[in-house]
Backbone atoms as SQL, in Angstrom:
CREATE TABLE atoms (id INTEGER PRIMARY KEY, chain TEXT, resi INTEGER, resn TEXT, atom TEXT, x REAL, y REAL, z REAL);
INSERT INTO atoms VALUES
  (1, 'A', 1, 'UNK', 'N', 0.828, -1.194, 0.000),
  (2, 'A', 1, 'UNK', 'CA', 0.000, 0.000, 0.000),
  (3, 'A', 1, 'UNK', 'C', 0.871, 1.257, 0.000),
  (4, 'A', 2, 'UNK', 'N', 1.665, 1.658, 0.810),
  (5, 'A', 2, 'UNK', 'CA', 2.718, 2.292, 1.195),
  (6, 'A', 2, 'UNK', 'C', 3.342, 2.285, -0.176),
  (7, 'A', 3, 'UNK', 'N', 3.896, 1.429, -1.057),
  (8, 'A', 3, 'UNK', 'CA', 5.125, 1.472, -1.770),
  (9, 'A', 3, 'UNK', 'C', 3.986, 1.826, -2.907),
  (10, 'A', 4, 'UNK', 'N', 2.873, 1.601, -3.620),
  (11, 'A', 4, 'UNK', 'CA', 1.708, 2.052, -4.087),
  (12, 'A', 4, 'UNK', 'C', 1.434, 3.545, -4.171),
  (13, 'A', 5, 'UNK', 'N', 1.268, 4.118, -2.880),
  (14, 'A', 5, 'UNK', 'CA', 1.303, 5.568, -2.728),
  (15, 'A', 5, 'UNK', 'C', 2.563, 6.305, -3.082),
  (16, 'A', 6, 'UNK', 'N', 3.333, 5.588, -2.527),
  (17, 'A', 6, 'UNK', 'CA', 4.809, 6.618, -3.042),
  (18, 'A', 6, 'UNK', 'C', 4.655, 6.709, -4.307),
  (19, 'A', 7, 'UNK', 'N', 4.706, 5.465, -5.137),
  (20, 'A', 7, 'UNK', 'CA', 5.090, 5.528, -6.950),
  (21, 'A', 7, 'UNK', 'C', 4.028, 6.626, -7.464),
  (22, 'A', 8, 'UNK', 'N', 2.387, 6.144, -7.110),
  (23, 'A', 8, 'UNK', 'CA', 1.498, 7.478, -7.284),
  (24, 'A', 8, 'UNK', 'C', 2.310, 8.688, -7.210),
  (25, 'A', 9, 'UNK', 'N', 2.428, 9.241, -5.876),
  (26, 'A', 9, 'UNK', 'CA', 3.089, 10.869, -5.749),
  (27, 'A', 9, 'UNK', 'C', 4.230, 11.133, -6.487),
  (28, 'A', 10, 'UNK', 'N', 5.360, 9.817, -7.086),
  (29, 'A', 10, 'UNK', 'CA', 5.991, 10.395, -7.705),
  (30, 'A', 10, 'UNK', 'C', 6.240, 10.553, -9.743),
  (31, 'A', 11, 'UNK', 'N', 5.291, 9.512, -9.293),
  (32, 'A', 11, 'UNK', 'CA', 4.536, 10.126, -11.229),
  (33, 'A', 11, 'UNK', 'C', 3.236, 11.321, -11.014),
  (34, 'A', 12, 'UNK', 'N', 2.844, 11.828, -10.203),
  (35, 'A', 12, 'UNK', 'CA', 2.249, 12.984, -10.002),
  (36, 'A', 12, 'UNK', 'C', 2.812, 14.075, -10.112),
  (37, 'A', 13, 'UNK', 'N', 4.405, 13.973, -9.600),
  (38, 'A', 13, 'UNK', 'CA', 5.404, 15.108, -9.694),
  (39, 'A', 13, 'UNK', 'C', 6.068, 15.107, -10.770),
  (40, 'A', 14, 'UNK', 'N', 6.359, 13.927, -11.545),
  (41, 'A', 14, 'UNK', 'CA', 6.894, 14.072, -12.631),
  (42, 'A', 14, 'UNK', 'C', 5.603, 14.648, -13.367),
  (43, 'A', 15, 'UNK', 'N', 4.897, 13.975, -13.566),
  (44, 'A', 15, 'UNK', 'CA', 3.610, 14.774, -14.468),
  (45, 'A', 15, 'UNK', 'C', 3.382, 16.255, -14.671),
  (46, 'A', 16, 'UNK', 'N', 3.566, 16.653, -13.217),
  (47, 'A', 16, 'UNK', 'CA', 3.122, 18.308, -13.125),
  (48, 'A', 16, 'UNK', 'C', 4.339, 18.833, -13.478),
  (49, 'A', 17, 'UNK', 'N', 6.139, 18.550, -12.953),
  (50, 'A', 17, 'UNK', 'CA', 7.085, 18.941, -13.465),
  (51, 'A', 17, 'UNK', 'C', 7.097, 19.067, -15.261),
  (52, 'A', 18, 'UNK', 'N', 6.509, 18.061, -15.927),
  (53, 'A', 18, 'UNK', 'CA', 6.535, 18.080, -17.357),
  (54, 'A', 18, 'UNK', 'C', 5.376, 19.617, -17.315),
  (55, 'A', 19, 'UNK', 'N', 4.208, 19.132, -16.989),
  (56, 'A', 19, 'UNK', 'CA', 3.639, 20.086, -17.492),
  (57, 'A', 19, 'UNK', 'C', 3.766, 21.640, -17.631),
  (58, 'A', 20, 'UNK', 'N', 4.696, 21.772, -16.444),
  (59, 'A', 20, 'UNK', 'CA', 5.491, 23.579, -15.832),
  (60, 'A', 20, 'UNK', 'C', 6.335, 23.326, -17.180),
  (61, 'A', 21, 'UNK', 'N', 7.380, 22.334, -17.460),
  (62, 'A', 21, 'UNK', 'CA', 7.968, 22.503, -18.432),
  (63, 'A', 21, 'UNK', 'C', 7.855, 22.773, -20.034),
  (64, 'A', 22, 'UNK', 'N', 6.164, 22.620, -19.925),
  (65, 'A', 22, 'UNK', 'CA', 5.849, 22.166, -21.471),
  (66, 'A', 22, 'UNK', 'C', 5.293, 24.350, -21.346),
  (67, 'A', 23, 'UNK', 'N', 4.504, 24.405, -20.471),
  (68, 'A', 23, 'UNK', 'CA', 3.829, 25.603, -20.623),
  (69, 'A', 23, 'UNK', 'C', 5.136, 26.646, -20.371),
  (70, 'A', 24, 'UNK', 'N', 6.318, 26.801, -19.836),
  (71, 'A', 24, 'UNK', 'CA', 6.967, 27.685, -19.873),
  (72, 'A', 24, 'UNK', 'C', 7.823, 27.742, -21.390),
  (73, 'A', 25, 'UNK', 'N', 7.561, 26.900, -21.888),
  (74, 'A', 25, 'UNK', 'CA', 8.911, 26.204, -23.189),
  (75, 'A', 25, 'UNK', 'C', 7.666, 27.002, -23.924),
  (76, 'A', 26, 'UNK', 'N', 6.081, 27.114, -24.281),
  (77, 'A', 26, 'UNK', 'CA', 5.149, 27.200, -25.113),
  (78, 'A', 26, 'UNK', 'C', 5.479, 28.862, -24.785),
  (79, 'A', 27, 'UNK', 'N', 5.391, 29.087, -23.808),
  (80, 'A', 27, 'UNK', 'CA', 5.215, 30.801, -23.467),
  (81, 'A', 27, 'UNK', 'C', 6.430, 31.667, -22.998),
  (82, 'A', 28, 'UNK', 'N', 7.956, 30.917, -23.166),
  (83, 'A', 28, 'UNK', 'CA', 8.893, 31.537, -22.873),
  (84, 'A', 28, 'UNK', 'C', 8.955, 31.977, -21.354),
  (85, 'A', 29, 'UNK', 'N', 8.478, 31.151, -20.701),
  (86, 'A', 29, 'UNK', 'CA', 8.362, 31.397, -19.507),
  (87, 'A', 29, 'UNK', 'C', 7.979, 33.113, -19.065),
  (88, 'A', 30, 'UNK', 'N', 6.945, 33.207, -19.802),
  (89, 'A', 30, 'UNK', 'CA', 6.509, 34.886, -19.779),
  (90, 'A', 30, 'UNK', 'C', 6.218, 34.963, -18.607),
  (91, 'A', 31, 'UNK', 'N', 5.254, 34.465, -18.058),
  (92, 'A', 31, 'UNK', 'CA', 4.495, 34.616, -16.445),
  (93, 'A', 31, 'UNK', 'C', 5.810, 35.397, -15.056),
  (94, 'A', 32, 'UNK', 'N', 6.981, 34.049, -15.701),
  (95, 'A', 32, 'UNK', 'CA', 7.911, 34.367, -14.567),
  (96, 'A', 32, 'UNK', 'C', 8.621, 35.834, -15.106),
  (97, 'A', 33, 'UNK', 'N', 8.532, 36.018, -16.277),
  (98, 'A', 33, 'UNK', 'CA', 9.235, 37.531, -16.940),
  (99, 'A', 33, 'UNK', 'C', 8.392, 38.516, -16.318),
  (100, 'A', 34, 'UNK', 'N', 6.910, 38.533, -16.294),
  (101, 'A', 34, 'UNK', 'CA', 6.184, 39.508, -16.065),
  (102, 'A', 34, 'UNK', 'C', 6.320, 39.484, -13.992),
  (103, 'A', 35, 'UNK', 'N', 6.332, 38.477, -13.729),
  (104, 'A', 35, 'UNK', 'CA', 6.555, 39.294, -12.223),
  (105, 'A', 35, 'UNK', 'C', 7.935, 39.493, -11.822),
  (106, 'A', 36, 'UNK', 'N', 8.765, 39.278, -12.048),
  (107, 'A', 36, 'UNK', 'CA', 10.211, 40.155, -12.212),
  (108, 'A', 36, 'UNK', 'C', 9.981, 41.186, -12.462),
  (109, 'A', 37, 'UNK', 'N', 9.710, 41.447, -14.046),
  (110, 'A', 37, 'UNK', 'CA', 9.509, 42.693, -14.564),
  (111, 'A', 37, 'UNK', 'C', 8.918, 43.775, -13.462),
  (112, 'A', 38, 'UNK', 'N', 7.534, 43.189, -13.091),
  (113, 'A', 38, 'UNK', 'CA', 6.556, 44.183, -12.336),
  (114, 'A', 38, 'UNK', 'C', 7.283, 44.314, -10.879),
  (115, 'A', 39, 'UNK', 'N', 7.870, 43.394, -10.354),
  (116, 'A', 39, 'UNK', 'CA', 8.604, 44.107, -9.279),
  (117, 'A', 39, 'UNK', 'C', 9.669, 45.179, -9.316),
  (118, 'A', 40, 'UNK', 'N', 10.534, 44.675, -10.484),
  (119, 'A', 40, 'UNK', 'CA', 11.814, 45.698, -10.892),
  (120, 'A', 40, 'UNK', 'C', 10.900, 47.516, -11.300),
  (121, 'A', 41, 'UNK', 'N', 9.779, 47.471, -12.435),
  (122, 'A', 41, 'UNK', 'CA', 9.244, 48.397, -12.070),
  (123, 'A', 41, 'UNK', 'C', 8.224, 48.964, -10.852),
  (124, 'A', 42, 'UNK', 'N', 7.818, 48.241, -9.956),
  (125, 'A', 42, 'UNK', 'CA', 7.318, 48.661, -8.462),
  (126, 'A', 42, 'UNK', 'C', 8.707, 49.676, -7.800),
  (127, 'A', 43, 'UNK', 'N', 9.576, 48.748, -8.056),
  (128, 'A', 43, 'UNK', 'CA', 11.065, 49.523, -7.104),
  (129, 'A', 43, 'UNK', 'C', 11.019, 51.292, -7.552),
  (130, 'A', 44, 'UNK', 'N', 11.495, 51.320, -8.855),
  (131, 'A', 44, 'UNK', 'CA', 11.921, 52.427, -9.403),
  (132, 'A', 44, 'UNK', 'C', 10.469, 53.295, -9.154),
  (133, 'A', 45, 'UNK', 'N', 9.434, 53.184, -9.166),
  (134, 'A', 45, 'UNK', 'CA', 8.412, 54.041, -9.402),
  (135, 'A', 45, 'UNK', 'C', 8.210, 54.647, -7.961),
  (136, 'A', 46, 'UNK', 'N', 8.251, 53.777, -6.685),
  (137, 'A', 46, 'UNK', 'CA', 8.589, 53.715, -5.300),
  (138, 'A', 46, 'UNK', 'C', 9.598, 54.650, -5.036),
  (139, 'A', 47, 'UNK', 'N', 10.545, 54.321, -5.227),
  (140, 'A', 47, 'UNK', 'CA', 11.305, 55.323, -5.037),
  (141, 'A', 47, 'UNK', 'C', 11.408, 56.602, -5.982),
  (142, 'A', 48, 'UNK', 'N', 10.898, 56.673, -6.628),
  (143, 'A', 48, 'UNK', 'CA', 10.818, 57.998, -7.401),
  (144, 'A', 48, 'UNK', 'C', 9.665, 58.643, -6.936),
  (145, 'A', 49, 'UNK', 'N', 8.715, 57.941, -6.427),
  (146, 'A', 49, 'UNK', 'CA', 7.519, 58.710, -5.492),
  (147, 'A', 49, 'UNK', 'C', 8.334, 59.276, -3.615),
  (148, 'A', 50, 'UNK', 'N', 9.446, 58.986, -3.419),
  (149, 'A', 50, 'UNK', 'CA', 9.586, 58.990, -2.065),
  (150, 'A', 50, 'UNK', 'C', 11.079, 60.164, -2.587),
  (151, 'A', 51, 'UNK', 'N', 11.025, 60.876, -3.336),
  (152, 'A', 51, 'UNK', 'CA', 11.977, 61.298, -4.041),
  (153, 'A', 51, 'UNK', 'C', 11.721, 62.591, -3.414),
  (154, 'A', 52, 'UNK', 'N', 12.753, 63.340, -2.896),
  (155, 'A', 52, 'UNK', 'CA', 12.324, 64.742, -1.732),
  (156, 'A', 52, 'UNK', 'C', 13.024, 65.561, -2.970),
  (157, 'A', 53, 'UNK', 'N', 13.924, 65.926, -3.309),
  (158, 'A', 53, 'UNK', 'CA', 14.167, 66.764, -4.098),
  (159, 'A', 53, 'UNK', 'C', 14.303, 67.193, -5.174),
  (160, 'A', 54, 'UNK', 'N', 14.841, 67.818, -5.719),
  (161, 'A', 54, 'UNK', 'CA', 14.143, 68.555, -7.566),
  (162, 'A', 54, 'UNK', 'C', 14.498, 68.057, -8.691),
  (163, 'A', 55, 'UNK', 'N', 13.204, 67.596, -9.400),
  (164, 'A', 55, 'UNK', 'CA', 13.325, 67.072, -10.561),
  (165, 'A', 55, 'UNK', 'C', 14.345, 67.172, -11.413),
  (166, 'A', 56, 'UNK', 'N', 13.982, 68.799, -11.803),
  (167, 'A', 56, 'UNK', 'CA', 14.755, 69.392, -12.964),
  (168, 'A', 56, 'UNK', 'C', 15.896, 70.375, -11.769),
  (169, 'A', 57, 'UNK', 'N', 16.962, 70.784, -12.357),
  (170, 'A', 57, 'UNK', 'CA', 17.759, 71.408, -11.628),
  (171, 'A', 57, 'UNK', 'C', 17.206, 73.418, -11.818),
  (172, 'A', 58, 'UNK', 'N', 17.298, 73.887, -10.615),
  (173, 'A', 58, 'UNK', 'CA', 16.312, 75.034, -10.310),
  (174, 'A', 58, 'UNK', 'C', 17.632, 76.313, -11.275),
  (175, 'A', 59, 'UNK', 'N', 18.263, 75.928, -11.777),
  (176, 'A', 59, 'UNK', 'CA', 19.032, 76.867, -12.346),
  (177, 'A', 59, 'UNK', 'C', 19.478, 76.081, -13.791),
  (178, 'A', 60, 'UNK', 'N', 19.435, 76.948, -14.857),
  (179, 'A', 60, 'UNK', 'CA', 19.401, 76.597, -16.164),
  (180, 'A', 60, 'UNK', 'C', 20.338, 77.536, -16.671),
  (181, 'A', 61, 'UNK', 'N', 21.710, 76.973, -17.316),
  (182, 'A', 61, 'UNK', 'CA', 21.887, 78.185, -18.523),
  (183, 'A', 61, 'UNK', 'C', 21.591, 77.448, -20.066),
  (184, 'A', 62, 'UNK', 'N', 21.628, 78.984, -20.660),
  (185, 'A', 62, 'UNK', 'CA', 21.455, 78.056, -22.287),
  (186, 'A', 62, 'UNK', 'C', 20.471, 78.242, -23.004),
  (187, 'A', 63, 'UNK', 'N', 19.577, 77.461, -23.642),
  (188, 'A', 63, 'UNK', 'CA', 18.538, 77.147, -24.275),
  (189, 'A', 63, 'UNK', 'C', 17.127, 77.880, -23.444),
  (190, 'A', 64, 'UNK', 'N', 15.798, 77.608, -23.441),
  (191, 'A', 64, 'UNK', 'CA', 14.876, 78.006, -23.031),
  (192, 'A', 64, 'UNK', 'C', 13.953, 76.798, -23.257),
  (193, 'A', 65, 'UNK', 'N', 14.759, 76.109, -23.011),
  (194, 'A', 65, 'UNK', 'CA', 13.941, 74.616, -23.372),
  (195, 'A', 65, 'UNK', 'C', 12.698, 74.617, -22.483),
  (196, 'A', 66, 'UNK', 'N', 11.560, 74.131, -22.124),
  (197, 'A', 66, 'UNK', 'CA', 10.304, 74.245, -21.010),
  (198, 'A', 66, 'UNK', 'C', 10.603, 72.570, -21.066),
  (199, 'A', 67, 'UNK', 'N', 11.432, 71.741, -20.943),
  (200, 'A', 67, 'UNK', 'CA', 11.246, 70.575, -20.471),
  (201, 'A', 67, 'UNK', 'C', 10.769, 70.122, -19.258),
  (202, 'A', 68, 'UNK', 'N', 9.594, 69.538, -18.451),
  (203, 'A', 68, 'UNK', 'CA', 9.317, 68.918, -17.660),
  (204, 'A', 68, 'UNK', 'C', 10.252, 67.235, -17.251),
  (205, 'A', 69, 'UNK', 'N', 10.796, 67.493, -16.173),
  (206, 'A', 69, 'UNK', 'CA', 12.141, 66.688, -15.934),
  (207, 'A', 69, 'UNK', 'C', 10.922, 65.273, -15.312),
  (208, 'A', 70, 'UNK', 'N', 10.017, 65.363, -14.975),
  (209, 'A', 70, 'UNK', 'CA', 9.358, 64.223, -14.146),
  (210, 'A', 70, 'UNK', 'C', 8.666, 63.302, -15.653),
  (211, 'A', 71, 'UNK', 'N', 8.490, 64.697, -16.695),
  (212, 'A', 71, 'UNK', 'CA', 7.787, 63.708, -17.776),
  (213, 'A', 71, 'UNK', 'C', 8.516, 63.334, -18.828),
  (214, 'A', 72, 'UNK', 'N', 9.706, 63.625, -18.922),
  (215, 'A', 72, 'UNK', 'CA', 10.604, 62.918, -19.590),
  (216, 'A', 72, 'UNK', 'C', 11.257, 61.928, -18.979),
  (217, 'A', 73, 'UNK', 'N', 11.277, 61.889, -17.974),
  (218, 'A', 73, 'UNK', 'CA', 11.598, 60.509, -16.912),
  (219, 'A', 73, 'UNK', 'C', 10.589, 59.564, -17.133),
  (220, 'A', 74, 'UNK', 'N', 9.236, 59.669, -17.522),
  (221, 'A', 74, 'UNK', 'CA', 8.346, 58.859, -17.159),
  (222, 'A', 74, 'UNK', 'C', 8.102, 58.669, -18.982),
  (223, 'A', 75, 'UNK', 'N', 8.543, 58.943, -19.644),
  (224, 'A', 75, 'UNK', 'CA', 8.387, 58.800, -21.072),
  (225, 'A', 75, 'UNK', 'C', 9.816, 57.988, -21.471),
  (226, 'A', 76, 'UNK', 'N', 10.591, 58.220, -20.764),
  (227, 'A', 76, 'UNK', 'CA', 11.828, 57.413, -20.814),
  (228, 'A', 76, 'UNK', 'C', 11.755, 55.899, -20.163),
  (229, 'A', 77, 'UNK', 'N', 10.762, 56.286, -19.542),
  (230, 'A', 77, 'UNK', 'CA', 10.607, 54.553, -18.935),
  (231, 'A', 77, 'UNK', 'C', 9.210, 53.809, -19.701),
  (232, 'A', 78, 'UNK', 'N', 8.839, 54.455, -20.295),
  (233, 'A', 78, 'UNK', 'CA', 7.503, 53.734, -20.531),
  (234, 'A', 78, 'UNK', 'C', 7.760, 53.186, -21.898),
  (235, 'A', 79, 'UNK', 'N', 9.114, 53.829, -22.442),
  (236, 'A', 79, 'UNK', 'CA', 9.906, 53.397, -23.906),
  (237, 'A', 79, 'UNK', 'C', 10.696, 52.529, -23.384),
  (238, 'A', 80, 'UNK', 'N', 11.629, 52.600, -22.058),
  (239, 'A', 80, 'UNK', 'CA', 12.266, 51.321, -22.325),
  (240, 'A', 80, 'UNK', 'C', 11.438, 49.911, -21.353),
  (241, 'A', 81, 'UNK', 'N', 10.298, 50.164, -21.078),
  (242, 'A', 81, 'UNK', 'CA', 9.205, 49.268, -20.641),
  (243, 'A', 81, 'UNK', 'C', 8.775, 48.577, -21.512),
  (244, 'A', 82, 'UNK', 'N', 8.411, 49.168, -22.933),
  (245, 'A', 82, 'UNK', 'CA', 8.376, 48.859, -24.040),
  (246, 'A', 82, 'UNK', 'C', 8.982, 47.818, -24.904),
  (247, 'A', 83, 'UNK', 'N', 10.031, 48.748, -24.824),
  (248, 'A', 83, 'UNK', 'CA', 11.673, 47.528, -25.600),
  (249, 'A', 83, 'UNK', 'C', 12.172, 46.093, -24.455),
  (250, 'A', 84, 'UNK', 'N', 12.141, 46.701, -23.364),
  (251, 'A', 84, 'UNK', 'CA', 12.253, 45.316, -22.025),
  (252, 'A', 84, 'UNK', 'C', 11.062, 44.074, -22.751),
  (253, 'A', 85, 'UNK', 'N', 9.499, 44.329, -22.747),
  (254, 'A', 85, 'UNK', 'CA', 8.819, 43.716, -23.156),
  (255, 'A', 85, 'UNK', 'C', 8.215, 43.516, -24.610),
  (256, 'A', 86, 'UNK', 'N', 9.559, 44.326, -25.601),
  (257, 'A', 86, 'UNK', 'CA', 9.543, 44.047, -26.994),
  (258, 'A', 86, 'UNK', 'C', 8.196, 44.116, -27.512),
  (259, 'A', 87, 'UNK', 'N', 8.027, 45.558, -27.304),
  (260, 'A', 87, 'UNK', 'CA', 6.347, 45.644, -27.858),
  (261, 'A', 87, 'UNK', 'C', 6.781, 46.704, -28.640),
  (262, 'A', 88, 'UNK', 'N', 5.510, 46.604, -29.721),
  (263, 'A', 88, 'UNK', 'CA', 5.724, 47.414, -31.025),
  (264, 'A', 88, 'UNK', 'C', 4.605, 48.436, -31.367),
  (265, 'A', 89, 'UNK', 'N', 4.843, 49.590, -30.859),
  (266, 'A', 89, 'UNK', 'CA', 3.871, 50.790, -30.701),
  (267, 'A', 89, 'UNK', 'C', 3.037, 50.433, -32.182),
  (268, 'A', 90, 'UNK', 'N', 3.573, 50.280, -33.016),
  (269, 'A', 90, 'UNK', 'CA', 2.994, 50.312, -34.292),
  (270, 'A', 90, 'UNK', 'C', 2.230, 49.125, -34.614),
  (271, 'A', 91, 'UNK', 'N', 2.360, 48.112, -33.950),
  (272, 'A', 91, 'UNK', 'CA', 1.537, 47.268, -34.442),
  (273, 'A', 91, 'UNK', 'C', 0.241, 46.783, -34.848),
  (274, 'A', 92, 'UNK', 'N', -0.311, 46.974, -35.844),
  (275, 'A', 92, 'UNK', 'CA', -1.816, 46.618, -36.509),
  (276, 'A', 92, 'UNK', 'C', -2.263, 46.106, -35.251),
  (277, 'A', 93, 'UNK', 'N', -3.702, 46.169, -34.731),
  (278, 'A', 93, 'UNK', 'CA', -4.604, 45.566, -34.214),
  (279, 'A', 93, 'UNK', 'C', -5.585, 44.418, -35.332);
């Protein structure tokens, strides 16, 4: 009975081990990309919310550029958020 149950549980584990293997091999193991991903961006956004001092620097020479320093930061990440997850702004629907 005993030696019965073991062999069960361990073609149960091989079974489910194949199956993790078959669905990460089918999907590039995306699932595990996307919560990496979403933690690595949780960090940076976290700390850029807990961020005490100035965006843009309060003294400028030069140009008269009106750049917003918080939205080119946040346009700079949402492009390489983009390229990280190889998405193609242009792509047909």
């Amino acid at each position: 009975m005993a030696r019965n149950n073991r062999q069960k549980l361990i073609l149960e584990g091989m079974g489910e081990a194949e199956k993790r293997k078959l669905i990460m091999s089918a999907d590039g193991a995306l699932e595990k990309k996307l919560e990496a991903y979403k933690a690595v961006q949780q960090m940076w956004a976290d700390a850029f919310a807990k961020y005490q001092g100035n965006i843009v620097p309060t003294t400028q020479m030069g140009g008269g550029s009106s750049v917003n320093g918080a939205t080119s930061f946040m346009e700079l990440m949402t492009a390489k958020a983009a390229r990280d997850l190889a998405l193609d702004p242009n792509q047909k629907k």
